[in-house]
Each structure stands twice: as C-alpha cells, then as structure tokens.
C-alpha positions as CSV (number, residue, x, y, z in Angstrom):
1,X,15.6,-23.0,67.6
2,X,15.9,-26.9,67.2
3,X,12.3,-26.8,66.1
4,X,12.6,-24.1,63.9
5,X,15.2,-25.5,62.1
6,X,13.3,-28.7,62.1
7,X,10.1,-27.0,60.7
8,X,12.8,-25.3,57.6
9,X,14.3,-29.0,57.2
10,X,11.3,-30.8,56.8
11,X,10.2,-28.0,54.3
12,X,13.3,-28.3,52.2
13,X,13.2,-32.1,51.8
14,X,9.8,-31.6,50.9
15,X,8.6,-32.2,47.5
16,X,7.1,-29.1,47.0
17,X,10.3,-27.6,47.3
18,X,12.2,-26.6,43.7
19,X,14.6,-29.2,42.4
20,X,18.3,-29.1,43.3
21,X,18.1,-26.5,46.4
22,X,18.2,-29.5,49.3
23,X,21.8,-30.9,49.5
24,X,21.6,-34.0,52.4
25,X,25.5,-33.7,54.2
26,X,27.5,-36.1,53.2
27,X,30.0,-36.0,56.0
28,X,29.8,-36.5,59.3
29,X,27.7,-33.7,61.6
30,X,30.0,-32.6,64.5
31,X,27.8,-29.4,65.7
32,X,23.9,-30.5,65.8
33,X,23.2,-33.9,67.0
34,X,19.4,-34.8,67.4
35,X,17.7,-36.6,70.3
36,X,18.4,-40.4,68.8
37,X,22.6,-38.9,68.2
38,X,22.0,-39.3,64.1
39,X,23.1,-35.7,62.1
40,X,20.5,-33.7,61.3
41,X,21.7,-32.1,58.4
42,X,21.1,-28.2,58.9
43,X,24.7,-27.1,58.1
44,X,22.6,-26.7,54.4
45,X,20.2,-24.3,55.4
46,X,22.4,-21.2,55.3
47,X,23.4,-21.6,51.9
48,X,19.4,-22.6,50.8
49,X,17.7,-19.6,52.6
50,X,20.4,-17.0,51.1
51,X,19.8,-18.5,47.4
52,X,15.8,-18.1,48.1
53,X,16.7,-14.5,49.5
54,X,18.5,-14.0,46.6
55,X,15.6,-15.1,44.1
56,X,13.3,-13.8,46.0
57,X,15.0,-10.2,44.9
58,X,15.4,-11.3,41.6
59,X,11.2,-11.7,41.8
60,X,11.0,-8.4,42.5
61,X,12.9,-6.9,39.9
62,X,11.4,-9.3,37.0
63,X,7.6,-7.9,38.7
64,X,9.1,-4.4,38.1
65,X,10.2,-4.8,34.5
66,X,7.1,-6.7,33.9
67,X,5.0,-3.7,35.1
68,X,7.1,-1.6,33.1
69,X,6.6,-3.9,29.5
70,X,2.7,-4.0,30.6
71,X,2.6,-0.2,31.1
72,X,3.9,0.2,27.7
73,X,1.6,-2.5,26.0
74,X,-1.4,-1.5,28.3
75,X,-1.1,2.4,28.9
76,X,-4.8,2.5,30.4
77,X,-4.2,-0.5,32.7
78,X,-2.2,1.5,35.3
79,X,-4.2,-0.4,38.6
80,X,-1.5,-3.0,40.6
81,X,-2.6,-4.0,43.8
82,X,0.3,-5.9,44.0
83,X,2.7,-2.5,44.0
84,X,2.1,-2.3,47.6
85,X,2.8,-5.5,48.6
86,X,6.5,-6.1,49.9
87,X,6.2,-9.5,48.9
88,X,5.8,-10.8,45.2
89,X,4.4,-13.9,44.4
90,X,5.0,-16.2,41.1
91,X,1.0,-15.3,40.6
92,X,1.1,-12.0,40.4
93,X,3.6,-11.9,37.7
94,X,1.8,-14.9,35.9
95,X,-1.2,-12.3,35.6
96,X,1.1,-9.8,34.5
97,X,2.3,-11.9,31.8
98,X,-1.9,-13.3,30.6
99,X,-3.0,-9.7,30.3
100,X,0.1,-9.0,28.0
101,X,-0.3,-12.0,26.2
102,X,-4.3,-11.7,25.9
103,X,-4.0,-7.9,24.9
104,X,-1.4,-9.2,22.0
105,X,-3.6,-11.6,20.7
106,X,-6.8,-9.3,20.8
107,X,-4.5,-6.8,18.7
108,X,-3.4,-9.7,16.1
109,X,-7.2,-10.3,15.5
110,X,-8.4,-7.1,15.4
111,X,-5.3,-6.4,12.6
112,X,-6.6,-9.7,10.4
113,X,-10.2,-8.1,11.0
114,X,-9.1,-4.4,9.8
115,X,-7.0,-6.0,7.5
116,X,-10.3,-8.2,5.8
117,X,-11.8,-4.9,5.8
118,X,-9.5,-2.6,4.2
119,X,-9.3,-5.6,1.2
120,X,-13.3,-4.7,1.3
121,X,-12.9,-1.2,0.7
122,X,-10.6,-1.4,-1.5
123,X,-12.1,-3.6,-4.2
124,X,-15.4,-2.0,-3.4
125,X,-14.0,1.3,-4.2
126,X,-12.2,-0.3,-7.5
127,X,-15.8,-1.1,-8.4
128,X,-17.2,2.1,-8.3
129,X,-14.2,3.9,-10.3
130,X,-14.4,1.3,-13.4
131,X,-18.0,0.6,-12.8
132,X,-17.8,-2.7,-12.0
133,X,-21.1,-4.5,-11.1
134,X,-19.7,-7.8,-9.2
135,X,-16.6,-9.1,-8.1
136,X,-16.1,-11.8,-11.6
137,X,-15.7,-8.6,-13.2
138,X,-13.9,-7.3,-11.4
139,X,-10.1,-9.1,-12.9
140,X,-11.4,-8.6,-16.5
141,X,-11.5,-4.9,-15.7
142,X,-8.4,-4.8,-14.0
143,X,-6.7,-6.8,-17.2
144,X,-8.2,-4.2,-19.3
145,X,-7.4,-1.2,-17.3
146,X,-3.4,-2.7,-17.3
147,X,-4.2,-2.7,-20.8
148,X,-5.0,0.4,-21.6
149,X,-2.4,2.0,-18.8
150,X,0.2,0.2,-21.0
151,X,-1.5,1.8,-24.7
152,X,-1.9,5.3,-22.7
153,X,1.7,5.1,-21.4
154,X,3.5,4.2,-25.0
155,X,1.6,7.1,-27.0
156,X,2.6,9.6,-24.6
157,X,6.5,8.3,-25.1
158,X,5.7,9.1,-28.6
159,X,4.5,12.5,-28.5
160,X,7.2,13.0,-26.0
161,X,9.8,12.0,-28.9
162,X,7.9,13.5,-31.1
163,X,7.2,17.2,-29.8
164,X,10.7,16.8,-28.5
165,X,9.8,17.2,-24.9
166,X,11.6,16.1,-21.6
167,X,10.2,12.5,-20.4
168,X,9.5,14.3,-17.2
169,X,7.0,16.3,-18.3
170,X,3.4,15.9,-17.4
171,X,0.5,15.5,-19.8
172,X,-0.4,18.8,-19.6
173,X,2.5,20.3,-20.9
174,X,2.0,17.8,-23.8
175,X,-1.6,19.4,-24.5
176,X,-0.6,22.2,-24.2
177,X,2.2,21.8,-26.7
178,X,-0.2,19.9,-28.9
179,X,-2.6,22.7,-29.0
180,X,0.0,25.0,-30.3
181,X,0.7,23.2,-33.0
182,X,-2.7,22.8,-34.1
183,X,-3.2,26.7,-33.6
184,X,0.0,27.3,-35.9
185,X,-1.2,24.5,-38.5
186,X,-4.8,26.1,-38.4
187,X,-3.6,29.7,-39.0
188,X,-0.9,28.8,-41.8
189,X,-4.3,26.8,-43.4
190,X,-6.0,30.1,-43.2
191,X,-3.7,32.3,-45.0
192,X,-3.5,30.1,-47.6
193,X,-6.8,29.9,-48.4
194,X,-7.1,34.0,-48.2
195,X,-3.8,34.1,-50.5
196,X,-5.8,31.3,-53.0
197,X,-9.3,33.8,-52.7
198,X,-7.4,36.6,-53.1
199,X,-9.4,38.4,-49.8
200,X,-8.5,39.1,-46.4
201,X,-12.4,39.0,-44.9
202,X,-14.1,35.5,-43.6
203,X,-17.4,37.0,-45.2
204,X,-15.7,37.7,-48.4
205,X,-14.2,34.3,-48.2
206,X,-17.6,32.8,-47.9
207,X,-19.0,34.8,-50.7
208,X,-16.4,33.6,-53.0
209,X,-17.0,30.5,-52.0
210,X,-20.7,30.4,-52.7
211,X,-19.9,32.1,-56.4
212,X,-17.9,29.1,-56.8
213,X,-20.6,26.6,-55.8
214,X,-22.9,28.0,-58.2
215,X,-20.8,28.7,-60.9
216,X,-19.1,25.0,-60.8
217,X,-21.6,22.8,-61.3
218,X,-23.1,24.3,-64.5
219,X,-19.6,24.4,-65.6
220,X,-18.6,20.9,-65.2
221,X,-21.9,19.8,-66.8
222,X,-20.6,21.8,-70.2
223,X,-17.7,20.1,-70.1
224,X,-19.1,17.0,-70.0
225,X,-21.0,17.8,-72.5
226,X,-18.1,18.7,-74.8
227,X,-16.1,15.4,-73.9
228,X,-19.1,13.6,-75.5
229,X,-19.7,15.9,-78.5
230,X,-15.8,15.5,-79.2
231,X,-15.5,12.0,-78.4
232,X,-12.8,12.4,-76.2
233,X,-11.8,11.7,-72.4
234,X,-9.1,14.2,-71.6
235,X,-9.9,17.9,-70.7
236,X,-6.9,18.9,-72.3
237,X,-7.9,17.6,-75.7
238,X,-11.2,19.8,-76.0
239,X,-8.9,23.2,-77.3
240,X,-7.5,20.9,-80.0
241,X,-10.5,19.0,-81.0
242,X,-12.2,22.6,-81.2
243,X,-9.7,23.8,-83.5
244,X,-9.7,21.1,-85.6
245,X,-13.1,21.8,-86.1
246,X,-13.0,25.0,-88.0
C-alpha cells in the first residue's frame, strides 16, 4: 500500500500533472511516517483522486454532448469507436471537436463559392433579358431600365387618375378600360359621319365619298377661277361681285 501511495504521490507532484490539484501538508503528519521519520504527505490524495473521479465524469458527459452537436452537424458521420470505450480521453473529444470545426469551415466556403456563383447567374441572366453583350454594359442598361421603370410607373398613375380607376388595379384592367373608350370614341365617330352622308351603309358611305372626290376638285378650280376674274380673295364676296355685274 506504501508503494502505491508512493507511485500516486510521485505522480501528483509531477509536472505533468494539471496545475493546482497537488496541495504539500502544511502541518505536521501524525498517521504515515516514511522510512527516514519525515511526513509523506498522502493525507492529500483522497481529496485529489475524488476531484479527478469527478472530472473524469464530467469527460464523459461533455463526449456525450459533443456526439450529440456532431450528430446534428454531421448526420452521416454516425461511426464512434470511442462509444464503446468506458474510458474517455481528452483526444477523442479533441477529434470530435476538428471534424465539427473542419465540416464548418468546408460549409462557409462552399456558401462564398455558391454565393460567387449565384452573382454569375444572376447578371448573366440580366444579360440575356436586356440583351446585354458584356458586363460595361451591363450598369448603363440597368440605369436605363430604372429609367424607364420610373416613366412606365408615372403614366400608369395617370391613366389611373384619369380613367378613374383604383391604384390597385393591374395594367390589364387599364387596357382593357382604354379599349372601351376607344370603341365608344370610334362608334360615336361613325354615326357622325353616317348622320353628315346622310346613309347608314359603309359601301354607300364610300360611294359618296368618291362622288365628292371627283366632284371637288373641279369645283375648287372654278372658284379659283372666279376669285381672279373678280379680283377678290374672299369666297363670300363672289355673290356680290356677280351681282354687281349685271
């Protein structure tokens, strides 16, 4: 026994042994004298051993919730040789702790990759919707494109105020409503021009006008002809000047 607690001395005031666990007696020794009658200084060990038992315990529960953070980080890497053991050493949870930390870097440069490559796509597909032919034009177009989302977004405010619409509603209401109008304008055009020809039939419209475009011309080159005869400038003065005449 006087050996082994010699062999668990000598380990304690070793200095491999963590910081602060070996506390020499400072009182006399009245239970364990040595050989040579100097203390030996054992009454520590009990204290020492049940603080390593304690942390020892403590391992084993920080390797459990280690495992546990690494299965959630790792999924596929389920393989511990180490759950077996009864025993846990600072190394196995050191390689617990790499793998987690390599895995997490992997992922942060595989997300700056992806990331470099989704900026790609992106401007690459911008190119091909504004037809863009290389990347210095590509700012220009995106200036003129704000540009013209700005012009685009004001005139359809105004017709908005103008056709009296909600400024919810979507641009196809506001052709639609637009259209409308233009049928409504383009049929009140058309019965005026029947009332003016006197005729309900397109193709008696057309004939009228055609009797109009042959009869016209001839009849404004007589009038012309009278403003000169008459020496006058005004249509309205060719009755009188005629009268006058006789």
């Amino acid at each position: 026994l006087l050996k082994v607690l010699s062999r668990i001395d000598s380990i304690l005031r070793s200095p491999r042994a963590p910081p602060l666990i070996f506390r020499p007696s400072k009182g006399p020794v009245q239970n364990c004298i040595k050989e040579n009658g100097q203390g030996c200084g054992f009454e520590h060990l009990p204290l020492t051993i049940e603080m390593w038992a304690d942390q020892l315990m403590a391992l084993k529960d920080l390797h459990r919730s280690l495992r546990k953070l690494s299965l959630e980080l790792l999924p596929w890497n389920t393989a511990d040789p180490q759950d077996k053991r009864e025993s846990i050493r600072v190394e196995d949870l050191q390689l617990i702790v790499d793998a987690i930390l390599e895995e997490l870097e992997n992922k942060e440069k595989n997300s700056q990759a992806l990331s470099l490559q989704t900026l790609s796509a992106i401007v690459s597909h911008f190119q091909k919707l504004f037809d863009v032919n290389s990347l210095n034009g590509v700012y220009p177009r995106m200036n003129e494109v704000y540009i013209k989302l700005g012009e685009m977004t004001n005139a359809m405010r105004n017709l908005h105020e103008l056709l009296e619409l909600d400024s919810s509603a979507p641009p196809t209401v506001v052709v639609d409503t637009v259209g409308k109008l233009c049928d409504i304008i383009n049929n009140k055009v058309t019965e005026q021009v029947q009332q003016l020809l006197g005729t309900q039939d397109i193709h008696s419209i057309i004939n009228k006008l055609e009797e109009h475009e042959c009869f016209f011309p001839p009849f404004q080159a007589l009038i012309q002809d009278l403003l000169c005869l008459l020496e006058i400038s005004n249509v309205d003065d060719i009755l009188p000047a005629v009268q006058n005449l006789k």
